[in-house]
N, C-alpha and C positions, 0 to 999 in steps of 0.2 A: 883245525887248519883250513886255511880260505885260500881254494885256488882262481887265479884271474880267470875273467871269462877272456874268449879272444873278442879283437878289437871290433870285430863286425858285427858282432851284435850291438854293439853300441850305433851302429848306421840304420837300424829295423826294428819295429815296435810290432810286440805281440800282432796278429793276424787280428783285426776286427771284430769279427763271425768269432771266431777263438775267443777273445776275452769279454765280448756282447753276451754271448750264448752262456755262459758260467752265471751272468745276473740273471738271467730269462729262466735258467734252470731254478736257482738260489728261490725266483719269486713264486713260479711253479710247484717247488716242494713246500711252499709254505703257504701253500694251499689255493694260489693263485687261477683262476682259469685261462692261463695265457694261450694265447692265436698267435704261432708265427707265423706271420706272413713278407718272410724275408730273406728268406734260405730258398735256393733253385736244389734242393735236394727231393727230384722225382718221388713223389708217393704212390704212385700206380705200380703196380707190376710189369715186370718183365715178359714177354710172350713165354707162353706154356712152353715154345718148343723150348726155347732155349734152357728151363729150367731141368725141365727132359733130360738134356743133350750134359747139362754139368754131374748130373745125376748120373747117368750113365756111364760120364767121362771118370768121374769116381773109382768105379770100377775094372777101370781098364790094366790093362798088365803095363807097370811102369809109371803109374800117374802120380805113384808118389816119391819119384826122382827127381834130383836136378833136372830145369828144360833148359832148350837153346838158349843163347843169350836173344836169339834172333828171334826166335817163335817159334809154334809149325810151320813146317812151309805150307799145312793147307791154309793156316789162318793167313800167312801170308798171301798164299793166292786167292781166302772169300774178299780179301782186303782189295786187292788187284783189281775182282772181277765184280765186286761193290762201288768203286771209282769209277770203272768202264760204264757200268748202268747208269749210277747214280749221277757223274759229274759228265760225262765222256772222254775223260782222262785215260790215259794208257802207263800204268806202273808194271816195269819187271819186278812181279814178287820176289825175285831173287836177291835184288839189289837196292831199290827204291823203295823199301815201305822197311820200317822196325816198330812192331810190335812194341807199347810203354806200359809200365805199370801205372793208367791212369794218363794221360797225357801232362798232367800238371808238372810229373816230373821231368816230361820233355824239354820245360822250359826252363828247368835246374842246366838238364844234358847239355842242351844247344848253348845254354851260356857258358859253362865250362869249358864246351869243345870251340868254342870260337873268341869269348874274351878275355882279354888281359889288363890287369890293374890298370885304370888308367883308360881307357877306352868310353867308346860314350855310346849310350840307345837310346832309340827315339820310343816314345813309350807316349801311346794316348791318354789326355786328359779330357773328360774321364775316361777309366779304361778300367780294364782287370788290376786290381793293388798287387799281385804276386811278380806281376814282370818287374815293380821295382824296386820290391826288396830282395828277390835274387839278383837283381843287377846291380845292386848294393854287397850283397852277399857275397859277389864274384870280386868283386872291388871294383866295378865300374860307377859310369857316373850318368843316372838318368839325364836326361832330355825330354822332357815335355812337349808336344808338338799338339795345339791344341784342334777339338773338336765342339761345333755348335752348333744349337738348331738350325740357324739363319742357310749355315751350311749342309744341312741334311745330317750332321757328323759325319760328314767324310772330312778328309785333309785338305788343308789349302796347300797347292804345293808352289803358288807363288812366296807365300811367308815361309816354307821349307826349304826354297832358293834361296832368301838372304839369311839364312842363317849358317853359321861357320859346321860344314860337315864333312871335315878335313880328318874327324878323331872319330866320326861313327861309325860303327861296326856293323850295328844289328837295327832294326827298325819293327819293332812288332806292331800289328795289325792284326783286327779282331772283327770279320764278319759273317754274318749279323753280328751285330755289334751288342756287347755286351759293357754298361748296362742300356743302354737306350735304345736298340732293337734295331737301330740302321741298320737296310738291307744290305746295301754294297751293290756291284756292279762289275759284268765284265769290264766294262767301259774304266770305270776306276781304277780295277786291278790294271792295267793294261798301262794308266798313266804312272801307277805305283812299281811296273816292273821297270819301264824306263826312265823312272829318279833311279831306282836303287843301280839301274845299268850304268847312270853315269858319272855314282858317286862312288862305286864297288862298295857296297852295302846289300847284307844279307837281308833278305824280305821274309818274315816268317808270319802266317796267318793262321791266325788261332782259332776253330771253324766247328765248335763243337753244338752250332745252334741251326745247322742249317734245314733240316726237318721238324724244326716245331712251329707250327702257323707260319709256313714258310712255302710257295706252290712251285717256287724257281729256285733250288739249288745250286748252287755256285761253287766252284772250289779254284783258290788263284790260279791252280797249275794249269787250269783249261786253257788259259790265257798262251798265245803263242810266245817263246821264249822265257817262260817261269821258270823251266827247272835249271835257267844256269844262276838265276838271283835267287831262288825263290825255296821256300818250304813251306811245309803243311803239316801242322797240327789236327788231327782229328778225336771223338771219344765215343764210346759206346754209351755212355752216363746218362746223358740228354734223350741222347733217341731212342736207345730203349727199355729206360727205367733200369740202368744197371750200376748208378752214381758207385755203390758199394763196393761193386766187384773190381774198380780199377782194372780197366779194361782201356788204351787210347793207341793210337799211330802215329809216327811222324815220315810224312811222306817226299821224297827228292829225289836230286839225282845220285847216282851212288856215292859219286866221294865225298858228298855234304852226311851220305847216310852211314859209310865207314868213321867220318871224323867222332860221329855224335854215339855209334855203338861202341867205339875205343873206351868214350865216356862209361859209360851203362852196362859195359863189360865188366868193370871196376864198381858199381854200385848198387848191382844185384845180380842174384841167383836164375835169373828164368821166373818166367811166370808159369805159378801152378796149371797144370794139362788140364783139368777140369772146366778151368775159367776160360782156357782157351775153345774148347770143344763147346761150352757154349756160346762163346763170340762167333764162332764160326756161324753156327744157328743162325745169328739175331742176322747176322750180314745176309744171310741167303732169304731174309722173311719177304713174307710176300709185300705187295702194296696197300692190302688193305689194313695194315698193319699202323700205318701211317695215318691214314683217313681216321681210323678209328678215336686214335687218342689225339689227331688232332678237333677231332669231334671235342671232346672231353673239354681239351683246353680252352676252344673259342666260347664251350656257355659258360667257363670259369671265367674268361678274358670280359665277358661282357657284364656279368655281375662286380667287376674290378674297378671297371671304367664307370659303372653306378655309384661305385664307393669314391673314386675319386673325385666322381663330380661333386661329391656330397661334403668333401671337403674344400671345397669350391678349386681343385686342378685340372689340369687340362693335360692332354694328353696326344699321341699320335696315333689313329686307328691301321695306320697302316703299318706299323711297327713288326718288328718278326719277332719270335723266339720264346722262351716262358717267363718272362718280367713287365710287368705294365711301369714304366718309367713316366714317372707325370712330375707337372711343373707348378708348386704351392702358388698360392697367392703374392704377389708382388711383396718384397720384406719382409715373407716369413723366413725364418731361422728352423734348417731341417733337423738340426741336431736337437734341440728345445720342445720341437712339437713332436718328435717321434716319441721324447723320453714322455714328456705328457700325458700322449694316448696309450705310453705305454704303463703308464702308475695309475689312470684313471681310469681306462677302457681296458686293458689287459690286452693289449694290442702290440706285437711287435713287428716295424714295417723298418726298412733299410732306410737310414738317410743316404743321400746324396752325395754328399763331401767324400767318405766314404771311400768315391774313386775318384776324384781330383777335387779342383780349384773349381772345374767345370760342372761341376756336378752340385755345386753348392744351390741349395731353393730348390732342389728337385728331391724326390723319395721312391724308392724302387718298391712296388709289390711282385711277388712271387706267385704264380699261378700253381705250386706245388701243391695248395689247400684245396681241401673239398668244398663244393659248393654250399654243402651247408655250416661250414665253418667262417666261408665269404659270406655267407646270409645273417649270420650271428655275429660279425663284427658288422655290418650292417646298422643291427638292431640297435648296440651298441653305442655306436657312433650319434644314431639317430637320440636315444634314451639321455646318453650324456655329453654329446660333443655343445 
């Protein structure tokens, strides 16, 4: 017997990375010496403490209970008192931060808590692919709102005036920007809380890159008048080598943060005590903790930028985050020459398309690789390209 799938999957096609990754494994086990260099999934470790602190947290009386739906509230208050340092933002741990398993599934929460069939987001081209196939998934109806070098990839918000935004709910925003490393700006945020003021549109900024090759830290809410438009997505993944642990926040003002834990009340249990006791850790780490592995990245980022030149692209050195976003040659086809390099050279590098219309001629590398794994596609390239 054959039961129907429901109709929404028919709106969303497997995850990219999801069904890429299955040939990359496929060529790998057949003996291949495949280099991804396409996945932001951190390869460094997490600091000692924090590894410490889960280890410990193990053993504590109670840690293998149900938690809050909310967190601890210490985790809520390093979260608090991490904002205050880090952004200069002021969050009542009490009310304005909820603890996610991961932030990714923030972006399930927040569309559930706020859309209805029928509803429209504005969603960056290129951007993150998940904001549009849970906005699909919700039964809304993306919006494209486009971004470009010419423009720095910020939004135009003259062409976001003439467009009909009588039906949009949600507007997500991603800085630094992911894939192409725009910094963003108070300045920007500031033009971006007064659209969503005068269209009543929810402003949520997706913000999990802001410590990597990054020296100015930004989060929208700094912005005066954020927390009556505005949210914040944050994760532990990025900054401190903790991708696995599913560890994120989503930061507001309370009754944007009640709407969204109603959600996440219903779709999970609490996050294990362990995981939390060591987020706590990472939040309180010192500064040189930052220096350190941004050390790391920038002589991986400069061996990247050797390699793209070597495919004759071009690139932006001032770019933030763990991705070298570069731009092929005038009429290359990114989908064609990634699979290429990747049957000939054993090379796997992200195309572009990927995450929009925008993103078509351009290939994202991942600074997730060791340098000498960058040096050996290198060779590579050099030997066979």
């Amino acid at each position: 017997m054959s039961v129907q799938t429901a109709k929404r999957l028919e709106t969303v096609e497997e995850y990219y990375f999801s069904k890429k990754l299955r040939e990359v494994r496929g060529l790998a086990a057949s003996g291949k010496p495949i280099l991804n260099m396409a996945i932001g999934s951190p390869d460094l470790d997490p600091p000692v403490e924090v590894v410490q602190a889960i280890q410990d947290g193990v053993m504590m009386n109670g840690a293998h209970k149900y938690q809050s739906y909310q967190g601890l509230p210490e985790l809520r208050l390093a979260i608090s008192d991490f904002y205050n340092d880090k952004y200069e933002v002021t969050l009542n741990p009490n009310d304005e931060i909820l603890p996610l398993i991961g932030s990714k599934e923030g972006i399930m929460h927040i569309s559930l808590a706020y859309l209805n069939e029928g509803d429209e987001v504005l969603i960056p081209n290129p951007g993150y692919p998940t904001y549009t196939s849970v906005t699909k998934l919700v039964g809304a109806k993306p919006i494209f709102y486009d971004l470009n070098a010419e423009n720095d990839w910020e939004p135009d918000f003259d062409s976001l005036l003439k467009m009909d935004l009588s039906k949009v709910k949600i507007m997500w925003v991603n800085y630094p920007h992911m894939p192409t490393g725009a910094s963003g700006s108070t300045q920007m945020f500031a033009k971006m809380i007064d659209f969503a003021k005068k269209h009543s549109i929810l402003l949520v900024n997706d913000n999990p890159y802001s410590f990597i090759l990054n020296e100015e830290p930004v989060s929208i809410l700094s912005v005066d008048g954020a927390k009556e438009v505005a949210l914040e997505l944050n994760s532990l993944s990025k900054t401190f080598n903790m991708a696995g642990w599913r560890v994120g926040m989503v930061s507001g003002n309370a009754k944007k943060i009640e709407a969204i834990l109603k959600v996440k009340s219903n779709m999970d249990s609490g996050m294990f005590q362990g995981i939390q006791k060591g987020a706590i850790a990472a939040l309180k780490i010192s500064d040189s903790w930052y220096e350190n592995m941004n050390s790391i990245y920038k002589e991986r980022r400069e061996l990247i930028w050797n390699l793209a030149t070597q495919l004759g692209c071009t690139y932006d050195k001032e770019a933030k985050g763990m991705f070298v976003w570069a731009k092929l040659p005038e009429g290359v086809d990114a989908i064609p020459f990634i699979d290429r390099i990747l049957y000939e050279n054993d090379i796997f590098i992200a195309p572009g398309d990927i995450f929009g219309s925008n993103g078509k001629g351009y290939i994202r590398f991942s600074l997730c690789v060791t340098t000498e794994n960058i040096i050996e596609a290198t060779k590579r390239l050099q030997v066979k390209a």
